[in-house]
C-alpha positions in Angstrom: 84.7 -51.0 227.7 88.0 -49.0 227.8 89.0 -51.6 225.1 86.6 -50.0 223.0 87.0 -46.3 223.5 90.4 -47.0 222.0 89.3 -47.8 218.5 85.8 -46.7 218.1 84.1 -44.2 219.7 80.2 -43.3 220.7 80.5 -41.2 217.2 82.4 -43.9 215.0 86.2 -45.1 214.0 88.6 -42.9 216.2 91.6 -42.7 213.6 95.5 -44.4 214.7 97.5 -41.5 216.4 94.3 -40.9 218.8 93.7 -44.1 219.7 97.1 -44.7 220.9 96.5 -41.1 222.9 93.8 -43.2 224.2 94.8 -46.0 224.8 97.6 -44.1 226.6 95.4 -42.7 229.2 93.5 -45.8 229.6 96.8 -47.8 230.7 98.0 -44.4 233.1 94.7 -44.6 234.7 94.9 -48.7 235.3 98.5 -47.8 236.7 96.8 -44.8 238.9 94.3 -47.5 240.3 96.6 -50.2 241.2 98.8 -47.5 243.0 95.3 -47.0 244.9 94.4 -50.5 245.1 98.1 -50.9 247.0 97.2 -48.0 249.6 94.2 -49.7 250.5 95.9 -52.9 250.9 98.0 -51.2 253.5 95.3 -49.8 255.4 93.3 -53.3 255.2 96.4 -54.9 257.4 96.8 -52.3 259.2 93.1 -52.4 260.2 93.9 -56.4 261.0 97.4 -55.8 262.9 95.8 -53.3 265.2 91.9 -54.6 265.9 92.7 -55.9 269.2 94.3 -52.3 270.6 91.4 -51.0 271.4 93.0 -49.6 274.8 90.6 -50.3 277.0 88.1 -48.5 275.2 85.1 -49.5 272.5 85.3 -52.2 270.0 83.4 -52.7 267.1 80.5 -54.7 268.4 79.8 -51.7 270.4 80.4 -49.1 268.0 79.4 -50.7 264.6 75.8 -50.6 263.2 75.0 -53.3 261.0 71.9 -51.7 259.8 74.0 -48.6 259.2 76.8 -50.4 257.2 74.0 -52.8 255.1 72.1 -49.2 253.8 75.5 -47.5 253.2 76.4 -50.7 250.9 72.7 -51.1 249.2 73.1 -47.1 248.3 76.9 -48.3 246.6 76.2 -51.1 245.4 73.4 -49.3 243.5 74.9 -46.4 242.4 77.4 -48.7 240.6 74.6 -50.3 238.5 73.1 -46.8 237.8 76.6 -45.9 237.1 76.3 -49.2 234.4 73.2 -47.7 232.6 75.1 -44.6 232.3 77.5 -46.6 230.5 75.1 -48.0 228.4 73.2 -44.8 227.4 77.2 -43.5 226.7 77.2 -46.8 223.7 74.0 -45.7 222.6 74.7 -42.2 222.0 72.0 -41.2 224.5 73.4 -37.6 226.1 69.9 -37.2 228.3 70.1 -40.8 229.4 73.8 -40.0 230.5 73.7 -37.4 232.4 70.4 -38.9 234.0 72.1 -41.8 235.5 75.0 -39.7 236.2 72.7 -37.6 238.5 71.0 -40.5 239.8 74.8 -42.0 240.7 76.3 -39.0 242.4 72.6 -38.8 244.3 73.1 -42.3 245.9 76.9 -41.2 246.4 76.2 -38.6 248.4 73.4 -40.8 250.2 75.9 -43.2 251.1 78.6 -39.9 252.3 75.5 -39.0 254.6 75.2 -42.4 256.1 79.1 -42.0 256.8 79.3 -38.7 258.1 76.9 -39.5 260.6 78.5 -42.5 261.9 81.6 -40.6 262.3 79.7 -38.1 264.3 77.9 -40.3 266.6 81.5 -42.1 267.2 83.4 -38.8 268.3 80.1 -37.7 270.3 81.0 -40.9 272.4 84.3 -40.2 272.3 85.4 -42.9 270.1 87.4 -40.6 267.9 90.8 -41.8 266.3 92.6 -40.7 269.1 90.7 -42.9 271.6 93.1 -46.5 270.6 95.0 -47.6 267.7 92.1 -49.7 266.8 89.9 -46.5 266.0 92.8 -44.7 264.5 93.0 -47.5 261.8 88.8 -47.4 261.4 89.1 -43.8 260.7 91.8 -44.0 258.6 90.2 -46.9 256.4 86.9 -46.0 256.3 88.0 -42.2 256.0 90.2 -42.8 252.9 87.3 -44.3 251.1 84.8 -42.0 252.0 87.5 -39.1 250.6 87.4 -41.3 247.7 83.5 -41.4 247.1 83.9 -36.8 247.5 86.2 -36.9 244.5 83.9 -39.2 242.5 80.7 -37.6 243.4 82.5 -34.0 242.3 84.5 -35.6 238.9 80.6 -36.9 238.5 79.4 -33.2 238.8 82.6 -32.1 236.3 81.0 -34.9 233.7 78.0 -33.6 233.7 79.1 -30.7 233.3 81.0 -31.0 230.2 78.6 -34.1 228.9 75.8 -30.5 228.9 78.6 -28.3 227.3 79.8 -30.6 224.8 78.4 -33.0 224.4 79.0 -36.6 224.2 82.4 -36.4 222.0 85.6 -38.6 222.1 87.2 -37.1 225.0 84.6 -36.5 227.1 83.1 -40.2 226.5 86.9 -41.7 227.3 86.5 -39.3 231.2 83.1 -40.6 231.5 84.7 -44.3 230.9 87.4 -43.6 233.7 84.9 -41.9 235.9 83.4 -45.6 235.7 86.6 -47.5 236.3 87.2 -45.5 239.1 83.3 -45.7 240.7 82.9 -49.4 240.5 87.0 -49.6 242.0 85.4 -48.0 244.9 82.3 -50.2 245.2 84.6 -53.1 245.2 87.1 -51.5 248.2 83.4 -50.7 250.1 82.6 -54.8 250.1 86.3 -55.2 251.2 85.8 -52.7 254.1 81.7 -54.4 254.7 83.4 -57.5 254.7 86.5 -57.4 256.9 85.3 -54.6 259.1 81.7 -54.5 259.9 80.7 -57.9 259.8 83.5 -59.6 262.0 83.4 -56.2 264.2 79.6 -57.2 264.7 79.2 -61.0 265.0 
């Protein structure tokens, strides 16, 4: 879809010197999201190196809900497809249907923050905080990072339906809306990462 913002626009034919502006931004942001993609790489292995220094304290199968994790990823894995028929209301023109789904996205993004949040708390109420083993230092740090990441998306969300109100659905705000997207659905895909290397071996 950032193929298309580049030559044609919710509006019509975007003419040659902004397209390349476009098309500019498009290929900084896919540079900006590899750069992320690497941190989270990092964190992953260091998640793996340090799983079994738990330091005498709490591993995952005591610590980790399942039930907990499984809601968090239903609420993420929904907002990305919410996030999609934002998308689609974006091709159509549609500036109610937009910032609808937009609402209805940063909603379930700050459903799944809740969920987070909580298991954070309950963790440092047992005193499982980071500083408890190296194992729980890399959780936070993991888990943490991502959940930063899902703030910044719920308030660039806010932002976009801010100026989506104001101005309406014009070239530059539809090529941020079309970022805003890359970036959600990134973070969905990092959240099966974590769902899958985390909670599930740290529960079975």
């Amino acid at each position: 879809m950032t193929a298309g913002i580049s030559t044609t626009t919710v509006s019509g034919v975007i003419p040659a010197s902004a397209a390349q502006k476009y098309e500019e931004k498009a290929f900084g942001f896919w540079i900006y999201l590899m750069s992320d993609a690497i941190i989270f790489a990092l964190l992953f292995a260091t998640y793996v190196v340090m799983l079994d220094n738990t330091a005498g304290g709490p591993t995952g199968k005591q610590l980790f809900s399942i039930e907990r994790a499984a809601g968090g990823t239903a609420l993420l894995l929904l907002s990305s497809a919410t996030f999609g028929f934002a998308s689609v209301a974006l091709a159509t023109s549609n500036r109610l249907r937009v910032l609808q789904w937009l609402a209805v996205t940063a909603v379930l993004g700050l459903g799944f923050l809740f969920l987070e949040f909580g298991e954070f708390r309950s963790m440092i109420v047992e005193g499982a905080g980071p500083d408890r083993s190296g194992f729980l230092s890399a959780f936070f740090a993991l888990v943490g990072t991502h959940g930063l990441h899902v703030s910044v998306g719920i308030i660039w969300i806010v932002v976009m339906i801010g100026q989506v109100s104001i101005k309406g659905l014009t070239r530059p705000v539809a090529s941020r809306v079309m970022r805003l997207g890359l970036f959600w659905h990134f973070l969905d895909i990092i959240w099966i990462g974590i769902f899958s290397i985390v909670y599930l071996p740290g529960v079975l």
